[in-house]
TIZAFI-789907 format. One record per residue (C-alpha): residue number from 1; residue in one letter; x, y, z. Coordinates in nm, 4 decimals. Example, Ala and Ser with C-alpha at 12.3 -4.5 7.8 and 13.67 -1.06 7.14 Angstrom:
# TIZAFI-789907
- k, r, east, north, up
- 1, A, 1.2300, -0.4500, 0.7800 $
- 2, S, 1.3670, -0.1060, 0.7140 $
//
This chain:
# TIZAFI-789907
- k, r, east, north, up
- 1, X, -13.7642, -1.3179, 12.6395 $
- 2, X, -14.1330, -1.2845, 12.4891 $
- 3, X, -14.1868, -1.0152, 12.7801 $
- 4, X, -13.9298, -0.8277, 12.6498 $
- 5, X, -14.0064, -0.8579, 12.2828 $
- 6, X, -14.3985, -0.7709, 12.3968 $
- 7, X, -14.2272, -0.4217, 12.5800 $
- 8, X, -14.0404, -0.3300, 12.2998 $
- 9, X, -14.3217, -0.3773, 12.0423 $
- 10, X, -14.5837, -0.1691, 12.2468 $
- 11, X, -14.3075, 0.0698, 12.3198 $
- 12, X, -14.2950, 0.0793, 11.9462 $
- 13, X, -14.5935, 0.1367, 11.8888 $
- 14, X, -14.6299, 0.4025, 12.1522 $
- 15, X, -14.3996, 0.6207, 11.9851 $
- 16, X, -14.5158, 0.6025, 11.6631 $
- 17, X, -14.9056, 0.7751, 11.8170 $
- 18, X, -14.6673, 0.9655, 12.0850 $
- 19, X, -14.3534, 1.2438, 11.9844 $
- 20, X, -14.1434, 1.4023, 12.2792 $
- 21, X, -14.1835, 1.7681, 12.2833 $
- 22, X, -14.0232, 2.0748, 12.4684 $
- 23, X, -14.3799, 2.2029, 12.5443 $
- 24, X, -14.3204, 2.5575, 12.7805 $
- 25, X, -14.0357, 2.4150, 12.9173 $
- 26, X, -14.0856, 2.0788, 12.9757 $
- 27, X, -14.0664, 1.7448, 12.8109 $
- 28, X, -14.3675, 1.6354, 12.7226 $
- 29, X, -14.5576, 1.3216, 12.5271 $
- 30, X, -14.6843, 1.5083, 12.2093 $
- 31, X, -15.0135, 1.3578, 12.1785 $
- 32, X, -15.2062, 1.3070, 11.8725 $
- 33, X, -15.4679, 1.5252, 11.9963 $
- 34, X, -15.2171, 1.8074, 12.0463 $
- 35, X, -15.0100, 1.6997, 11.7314 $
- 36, X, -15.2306, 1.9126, 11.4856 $
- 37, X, -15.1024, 2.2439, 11.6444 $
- 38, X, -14.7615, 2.1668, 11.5732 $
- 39, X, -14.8261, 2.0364, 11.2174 $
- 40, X, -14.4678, 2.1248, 11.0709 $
- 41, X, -14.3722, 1.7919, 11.2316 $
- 42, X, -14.5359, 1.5720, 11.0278 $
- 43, X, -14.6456, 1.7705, 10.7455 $
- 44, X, -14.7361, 1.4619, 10.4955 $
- 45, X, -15.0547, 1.3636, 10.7808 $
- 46, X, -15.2442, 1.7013, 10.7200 $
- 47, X, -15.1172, 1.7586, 10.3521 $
- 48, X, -15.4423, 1.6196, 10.2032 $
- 49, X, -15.7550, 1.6961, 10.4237 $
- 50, X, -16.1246, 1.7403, 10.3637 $
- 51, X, -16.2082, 2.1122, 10.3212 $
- 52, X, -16.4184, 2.0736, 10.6124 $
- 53, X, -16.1087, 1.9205, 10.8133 $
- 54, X, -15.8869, 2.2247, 10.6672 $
- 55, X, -16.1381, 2.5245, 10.7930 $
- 56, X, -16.1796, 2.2933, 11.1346 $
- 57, X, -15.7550, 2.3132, 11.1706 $
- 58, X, -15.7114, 2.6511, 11.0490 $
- 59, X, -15.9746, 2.7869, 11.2985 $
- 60, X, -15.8217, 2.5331, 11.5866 $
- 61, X, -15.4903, 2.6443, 11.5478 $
- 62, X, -15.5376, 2.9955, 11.5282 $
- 63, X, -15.7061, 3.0275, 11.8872 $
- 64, X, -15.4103, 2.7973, 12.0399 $
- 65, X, -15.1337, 2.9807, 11.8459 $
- 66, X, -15.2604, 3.3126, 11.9335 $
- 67, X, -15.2917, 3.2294, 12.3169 $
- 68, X, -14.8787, 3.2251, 12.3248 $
- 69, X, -14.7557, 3.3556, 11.9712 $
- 70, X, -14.4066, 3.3818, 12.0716 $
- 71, X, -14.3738, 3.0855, 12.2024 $
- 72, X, -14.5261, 2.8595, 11.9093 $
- 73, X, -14.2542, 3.1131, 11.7042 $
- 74, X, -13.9918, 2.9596, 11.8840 $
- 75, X, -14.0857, 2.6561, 11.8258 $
- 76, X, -14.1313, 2.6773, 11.4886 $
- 77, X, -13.7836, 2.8443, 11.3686 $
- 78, X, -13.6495, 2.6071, 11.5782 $
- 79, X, -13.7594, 2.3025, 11.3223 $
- 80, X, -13.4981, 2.1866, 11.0919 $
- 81, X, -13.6608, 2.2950, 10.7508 $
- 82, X, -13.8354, 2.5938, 10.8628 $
- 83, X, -13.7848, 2.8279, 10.5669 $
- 84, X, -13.6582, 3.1861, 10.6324 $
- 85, X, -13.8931, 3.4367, 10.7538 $
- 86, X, -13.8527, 3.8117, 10.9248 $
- 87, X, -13.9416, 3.7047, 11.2991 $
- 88, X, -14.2224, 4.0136, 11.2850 $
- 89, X, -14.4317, 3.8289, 10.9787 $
- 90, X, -14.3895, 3.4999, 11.1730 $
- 91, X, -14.6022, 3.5920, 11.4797 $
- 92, X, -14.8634, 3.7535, 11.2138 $
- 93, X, -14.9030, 3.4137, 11.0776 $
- 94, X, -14.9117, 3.2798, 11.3782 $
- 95, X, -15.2341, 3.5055, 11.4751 $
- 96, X, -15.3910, 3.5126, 11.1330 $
- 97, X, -15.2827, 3.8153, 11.0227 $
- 98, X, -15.2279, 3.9508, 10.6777 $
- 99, X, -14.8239, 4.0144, 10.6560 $
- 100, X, -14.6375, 4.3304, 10.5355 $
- 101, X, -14.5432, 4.2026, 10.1740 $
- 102, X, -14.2726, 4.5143, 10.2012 $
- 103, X, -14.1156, 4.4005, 10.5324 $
- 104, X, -14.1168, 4.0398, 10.3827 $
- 105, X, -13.8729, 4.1709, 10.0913 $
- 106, X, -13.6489, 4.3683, 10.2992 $
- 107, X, -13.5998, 4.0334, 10.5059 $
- 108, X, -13.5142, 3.8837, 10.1820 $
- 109, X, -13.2545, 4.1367, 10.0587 $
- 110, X, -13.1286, 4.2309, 10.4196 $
- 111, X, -12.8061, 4.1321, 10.4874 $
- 112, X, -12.7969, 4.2877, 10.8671 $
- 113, X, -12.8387, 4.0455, 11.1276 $
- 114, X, -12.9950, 4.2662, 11.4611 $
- 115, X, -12.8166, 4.0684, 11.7463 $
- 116, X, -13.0971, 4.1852, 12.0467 $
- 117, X, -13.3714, 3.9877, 11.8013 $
- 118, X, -13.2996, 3.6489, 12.0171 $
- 119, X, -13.5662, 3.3403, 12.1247 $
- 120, X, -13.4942, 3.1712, 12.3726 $
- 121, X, -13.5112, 2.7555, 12.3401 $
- 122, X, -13.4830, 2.6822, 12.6922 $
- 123, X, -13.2230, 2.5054, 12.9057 $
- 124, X, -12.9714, 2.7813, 12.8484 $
- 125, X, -12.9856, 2.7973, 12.4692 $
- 126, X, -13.1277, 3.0643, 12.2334 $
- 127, X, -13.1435, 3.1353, 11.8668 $
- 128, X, -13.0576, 3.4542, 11.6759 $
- 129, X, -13.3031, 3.5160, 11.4303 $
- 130, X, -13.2507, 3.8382, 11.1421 $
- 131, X, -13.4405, 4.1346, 11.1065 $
- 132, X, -13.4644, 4.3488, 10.7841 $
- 133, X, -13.3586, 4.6796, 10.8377 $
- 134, X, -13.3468, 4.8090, 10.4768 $
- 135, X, -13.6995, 4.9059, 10.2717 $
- 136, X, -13.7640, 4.7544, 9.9309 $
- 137, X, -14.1004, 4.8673, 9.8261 $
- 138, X, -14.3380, 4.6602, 9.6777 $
- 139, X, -14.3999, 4.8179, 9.3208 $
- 140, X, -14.3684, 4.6031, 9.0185 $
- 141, X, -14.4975, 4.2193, 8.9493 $
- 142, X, -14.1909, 4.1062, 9.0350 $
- 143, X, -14.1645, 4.2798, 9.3678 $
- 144, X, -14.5021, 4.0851, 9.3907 $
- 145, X, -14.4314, 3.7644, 9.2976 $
- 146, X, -14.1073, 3.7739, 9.4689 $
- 147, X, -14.2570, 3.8264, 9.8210 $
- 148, X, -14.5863, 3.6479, 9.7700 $
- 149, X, -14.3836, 3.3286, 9.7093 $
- 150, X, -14.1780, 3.3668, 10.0224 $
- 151, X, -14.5613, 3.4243, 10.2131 $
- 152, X, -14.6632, 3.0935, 10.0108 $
- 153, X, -14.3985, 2.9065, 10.1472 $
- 154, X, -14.3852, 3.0552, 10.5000 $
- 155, X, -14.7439, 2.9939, 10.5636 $
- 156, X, -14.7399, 2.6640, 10.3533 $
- 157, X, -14.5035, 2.5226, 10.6249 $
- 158, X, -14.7198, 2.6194, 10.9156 $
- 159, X, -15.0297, 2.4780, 10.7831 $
- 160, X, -14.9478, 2.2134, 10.4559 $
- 161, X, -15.3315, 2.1896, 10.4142 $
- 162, X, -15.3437, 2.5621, 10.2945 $
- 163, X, -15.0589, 2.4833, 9.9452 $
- 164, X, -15.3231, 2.4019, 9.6842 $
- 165, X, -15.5399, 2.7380, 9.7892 $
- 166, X, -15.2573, 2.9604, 9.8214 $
- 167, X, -15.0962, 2.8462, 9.4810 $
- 168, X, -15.4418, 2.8759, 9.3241 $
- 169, X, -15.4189, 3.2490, 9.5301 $
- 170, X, -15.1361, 3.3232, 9.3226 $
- 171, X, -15.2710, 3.2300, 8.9554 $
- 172, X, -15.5545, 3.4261, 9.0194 $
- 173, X, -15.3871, 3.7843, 9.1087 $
- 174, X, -15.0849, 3.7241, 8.9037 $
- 175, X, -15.3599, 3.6820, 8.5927 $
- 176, X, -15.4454, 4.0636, 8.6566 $
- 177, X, -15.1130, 4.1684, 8.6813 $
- 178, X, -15.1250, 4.0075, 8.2753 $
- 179, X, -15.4091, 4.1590, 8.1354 $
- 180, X, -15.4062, 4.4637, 8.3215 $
- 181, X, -15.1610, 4.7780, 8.1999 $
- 182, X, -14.8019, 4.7724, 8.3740 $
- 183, X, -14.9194, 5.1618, 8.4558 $
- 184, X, -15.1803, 5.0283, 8.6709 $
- 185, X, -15.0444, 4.7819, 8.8576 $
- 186, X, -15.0146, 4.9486, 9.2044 $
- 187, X, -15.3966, 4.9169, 9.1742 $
- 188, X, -15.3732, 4.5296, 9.1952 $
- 189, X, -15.1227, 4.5492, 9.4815 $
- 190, X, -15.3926, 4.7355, 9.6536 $
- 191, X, -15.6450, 4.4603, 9.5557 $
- 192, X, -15.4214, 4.2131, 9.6994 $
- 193, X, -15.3701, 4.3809, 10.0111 $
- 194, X, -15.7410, 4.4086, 10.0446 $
- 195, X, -15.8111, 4.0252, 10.0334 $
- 196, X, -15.5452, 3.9725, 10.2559 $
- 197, X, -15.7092, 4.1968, 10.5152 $
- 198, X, -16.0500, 4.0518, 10.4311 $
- 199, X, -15.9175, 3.6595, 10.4810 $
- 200, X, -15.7732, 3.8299, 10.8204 $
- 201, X, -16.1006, 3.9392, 10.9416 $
- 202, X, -16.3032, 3.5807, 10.8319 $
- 203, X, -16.0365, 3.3375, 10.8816 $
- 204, X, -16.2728, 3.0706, 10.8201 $
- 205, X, -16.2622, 3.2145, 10.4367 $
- 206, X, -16.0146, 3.0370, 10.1384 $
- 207, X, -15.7712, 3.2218, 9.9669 $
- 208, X, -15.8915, 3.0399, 9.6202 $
- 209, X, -16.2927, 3.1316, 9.7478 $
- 210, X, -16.2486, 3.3852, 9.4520 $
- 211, X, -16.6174, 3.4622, 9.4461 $
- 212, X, -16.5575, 3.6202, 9.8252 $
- 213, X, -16.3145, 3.8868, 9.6300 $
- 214, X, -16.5640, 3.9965, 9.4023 $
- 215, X, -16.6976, 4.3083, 9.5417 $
- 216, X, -16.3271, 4.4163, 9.6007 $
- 217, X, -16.2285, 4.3933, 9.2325 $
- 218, X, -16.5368, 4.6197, 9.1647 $
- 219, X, -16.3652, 4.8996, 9.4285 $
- 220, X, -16.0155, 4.8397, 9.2978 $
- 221, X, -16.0104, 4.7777, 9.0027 $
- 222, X, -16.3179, 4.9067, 8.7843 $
- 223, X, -16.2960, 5.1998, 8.6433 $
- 224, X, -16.6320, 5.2661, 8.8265 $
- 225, X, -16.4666, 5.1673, 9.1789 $
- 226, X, -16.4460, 5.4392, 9.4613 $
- 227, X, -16.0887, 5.3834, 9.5083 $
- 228, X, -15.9880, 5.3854, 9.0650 $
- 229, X, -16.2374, 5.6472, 9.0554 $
- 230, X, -16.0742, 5.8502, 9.3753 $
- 231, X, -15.7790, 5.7904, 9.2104 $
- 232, X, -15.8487, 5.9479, 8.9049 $
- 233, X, -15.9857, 6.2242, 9.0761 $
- 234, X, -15.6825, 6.2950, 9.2642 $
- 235, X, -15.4157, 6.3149, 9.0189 $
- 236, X, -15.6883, 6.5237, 8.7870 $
- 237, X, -15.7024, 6.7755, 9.0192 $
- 238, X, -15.3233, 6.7586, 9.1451 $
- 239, X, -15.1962, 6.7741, 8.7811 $
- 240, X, -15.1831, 6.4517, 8.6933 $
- 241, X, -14.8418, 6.2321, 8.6996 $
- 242, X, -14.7232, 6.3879, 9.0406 $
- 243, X, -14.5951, 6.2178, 9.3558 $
- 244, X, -14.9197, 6.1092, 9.4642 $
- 245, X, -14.8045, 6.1246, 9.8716 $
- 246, X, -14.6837, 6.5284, 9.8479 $
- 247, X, -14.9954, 6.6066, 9.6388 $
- 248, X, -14.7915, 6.7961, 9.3703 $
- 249, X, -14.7974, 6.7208, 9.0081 $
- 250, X, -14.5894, 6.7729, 8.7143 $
- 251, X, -14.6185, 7.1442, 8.7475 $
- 252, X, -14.3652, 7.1697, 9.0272 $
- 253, X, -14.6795, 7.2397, 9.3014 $
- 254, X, -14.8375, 7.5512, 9.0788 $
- 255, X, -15.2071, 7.5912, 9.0322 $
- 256, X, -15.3092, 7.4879, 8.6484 $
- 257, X, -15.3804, 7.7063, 8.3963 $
- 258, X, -15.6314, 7.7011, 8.1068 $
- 259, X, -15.3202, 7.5646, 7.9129 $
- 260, X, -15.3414, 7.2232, 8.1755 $
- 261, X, -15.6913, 7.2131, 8.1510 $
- 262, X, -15.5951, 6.8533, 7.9362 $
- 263, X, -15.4861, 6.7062, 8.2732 $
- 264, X, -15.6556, 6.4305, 8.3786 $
- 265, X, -15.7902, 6.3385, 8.0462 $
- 266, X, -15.7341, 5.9795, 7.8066 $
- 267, X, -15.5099, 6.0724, 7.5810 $
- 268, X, -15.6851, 6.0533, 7.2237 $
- 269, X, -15.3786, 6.0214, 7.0389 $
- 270, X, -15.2801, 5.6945, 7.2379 $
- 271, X, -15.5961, 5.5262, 7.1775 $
- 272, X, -15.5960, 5.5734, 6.8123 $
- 273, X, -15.2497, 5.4238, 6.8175 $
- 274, X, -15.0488, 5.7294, 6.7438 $
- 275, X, -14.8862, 5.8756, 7.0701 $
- 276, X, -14.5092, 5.8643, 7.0788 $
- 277, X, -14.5059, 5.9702, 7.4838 $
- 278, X, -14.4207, 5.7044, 7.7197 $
- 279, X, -14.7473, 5.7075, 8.0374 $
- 280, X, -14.5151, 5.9012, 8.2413 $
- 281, X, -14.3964, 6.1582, 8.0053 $
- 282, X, -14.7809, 6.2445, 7.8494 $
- 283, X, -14.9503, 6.5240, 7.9756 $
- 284, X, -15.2775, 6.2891, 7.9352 $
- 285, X, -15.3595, 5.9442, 8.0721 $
- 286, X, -15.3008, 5.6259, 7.8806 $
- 287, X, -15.6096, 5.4477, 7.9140 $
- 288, X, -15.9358, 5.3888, 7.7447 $
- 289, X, -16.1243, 5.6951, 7.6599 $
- 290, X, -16.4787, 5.5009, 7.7128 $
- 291, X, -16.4750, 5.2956, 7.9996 $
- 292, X, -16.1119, 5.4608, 8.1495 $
- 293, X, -15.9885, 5.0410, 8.1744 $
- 294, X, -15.6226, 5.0059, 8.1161 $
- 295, X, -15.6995, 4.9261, 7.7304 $
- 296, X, -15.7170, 5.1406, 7.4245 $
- 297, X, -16.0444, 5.2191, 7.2503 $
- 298, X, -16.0742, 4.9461, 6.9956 $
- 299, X, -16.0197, 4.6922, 7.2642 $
- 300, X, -16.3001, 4.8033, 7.4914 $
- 301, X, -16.5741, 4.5706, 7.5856 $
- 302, X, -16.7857, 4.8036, 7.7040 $
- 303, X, -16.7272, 4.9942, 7.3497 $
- 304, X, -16.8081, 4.6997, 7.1472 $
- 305, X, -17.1086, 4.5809, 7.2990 $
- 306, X, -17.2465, 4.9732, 7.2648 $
- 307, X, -17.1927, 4.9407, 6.9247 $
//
């Protein structure tokens, strides 16, 4: 009888340091050593880890996940929980790759299911998984918010450790999208894009490691950027509010005439306060006619400290 109880206790115990897994095929002991690249299991034991721990585990599981991505994506929209996810943006997360915000929406709003999109589970079983096949474009804040939640969540679940850096992530872009003109938004889009791709390229970076994203909010989003100041170039010389992709402006694709020669410029009127014309319907730009910020004159920074 105490054999027995003895058997049972360090069988107990066995299985609490040990899970069965379906590992390529076959049932295997899940060892604690091998437990931290399937951390979706037991996401409460790597929730709270030393930063050093979290860069260690982020690094780790990146080199094993990438060594059979579709695989480890079977096995992870195969776990009860697993929040949904278009099957494309899984295996970038898998790798370490920044995901298509716009392809993330359109898996939201989709509501085709692609039958030939199929993993297989082994032992005769498979799983049909959705893929979007209509475009929402990523545009406004809420467009933003909307799919940068769903990333949050997605990538939350494959790695816990990574919540509190991708929630702090989100306070700090969604604070531009606040103080910076609704007109100008597509410029911190761009900006987020960019960090995305940088964090893809030094995965051993944060997401809250705002200091790292400093020299990108110079290119983006200063007026004295390359890309705000190629911007501005570009829609001066194309007349202004155009379709920025055809390279026509407002003028229906003809050249500009002394009359247009306005184009391109702050509009005077709206930094005094006294323009009736929405940003889209004014033949000039609405935005500070000192430093070219998305601000009017008397709010300038640069103005006041001139002064």
């Amino acid at each position: 009888m105490r054999r027995r109880v003895r058997s049972e206790e360090a069988e107990s115990e066995r299985s609490e340091e040990e899970h069965e897994y379906v590992l390529r095929g076959k049932r295997r002991k899940l060892t604690p050593e091998r437990l931290q690249f399937y951390p979706w299991l037991q996401p409460d034991q790597f929730r709270r880890v030393s930063s050093k721990r979290a860069e260690e585990l982020t690094l780790d599981c990146y080199e094993e996940w990438s060594d059979d991505t579709k695989f480890y994506r079977g096995q992870v929209t195969a776990t009860p929980g697993c929040p949904s996810f278009p099957l494309s943006q899984w295996s970038l997360l898998l790798e370490g790759r920044a995901p298509d915000l716009e392809k993330v929406l359109s898996g939201h709003y989709s509501t085709t299911i692609d039958p030939k999109q199929t993993q297989s589970l082994g032992k005769g079983f498979e799983i049909t998984l959705s893929q979007p096949t209509t475009t929402h474009r990523v545009r406004t804040y809420g467009d933003w918010s909307v799919a940068t939640d769903l990333w949050v969540e997605a990538l939350t679940f494959l790695m816990p450790w990574k919540e509190g850096e991708l929630r702090g992530y989100k306070r700090y872009l969604s604070g531009f999208f606040v103080d910076v003109h609704y007109s100008l938004h597509s410029r911190i889009i761009d900006f987020d894009r960019a960090c995305r791709l940088k964090i893809e390229g030094q995965k051993y970076l944060r997401f809250d490691s705002v200091t790292e994203f400093r020299r990108l909010e110079i290119t983006h989003l200063s007026s004295l950027g390359m890309v705000a100041y190629s911007e501005l170039q570009h829609l001066s010389t194309s007349g202004g509010t155009g379709d920025k992709s055809s390279g026509k402006g407002s003028s229906g694709g003809k050249r500009m005439g002394r009359g247009d020669s306005s184009r391109g410029e702050p509009c005077h009127n709206w930094n005094r306060g006294a323009c009736d014309k929405s940003s889209s319907d004014c033949s000039r730009f609405h935005v500070c006619n000192k430093c070219r910020g998305g601000h009017k004159r008397t709010e300038c920074p640069v103005a006041t400290t001139s002064k």
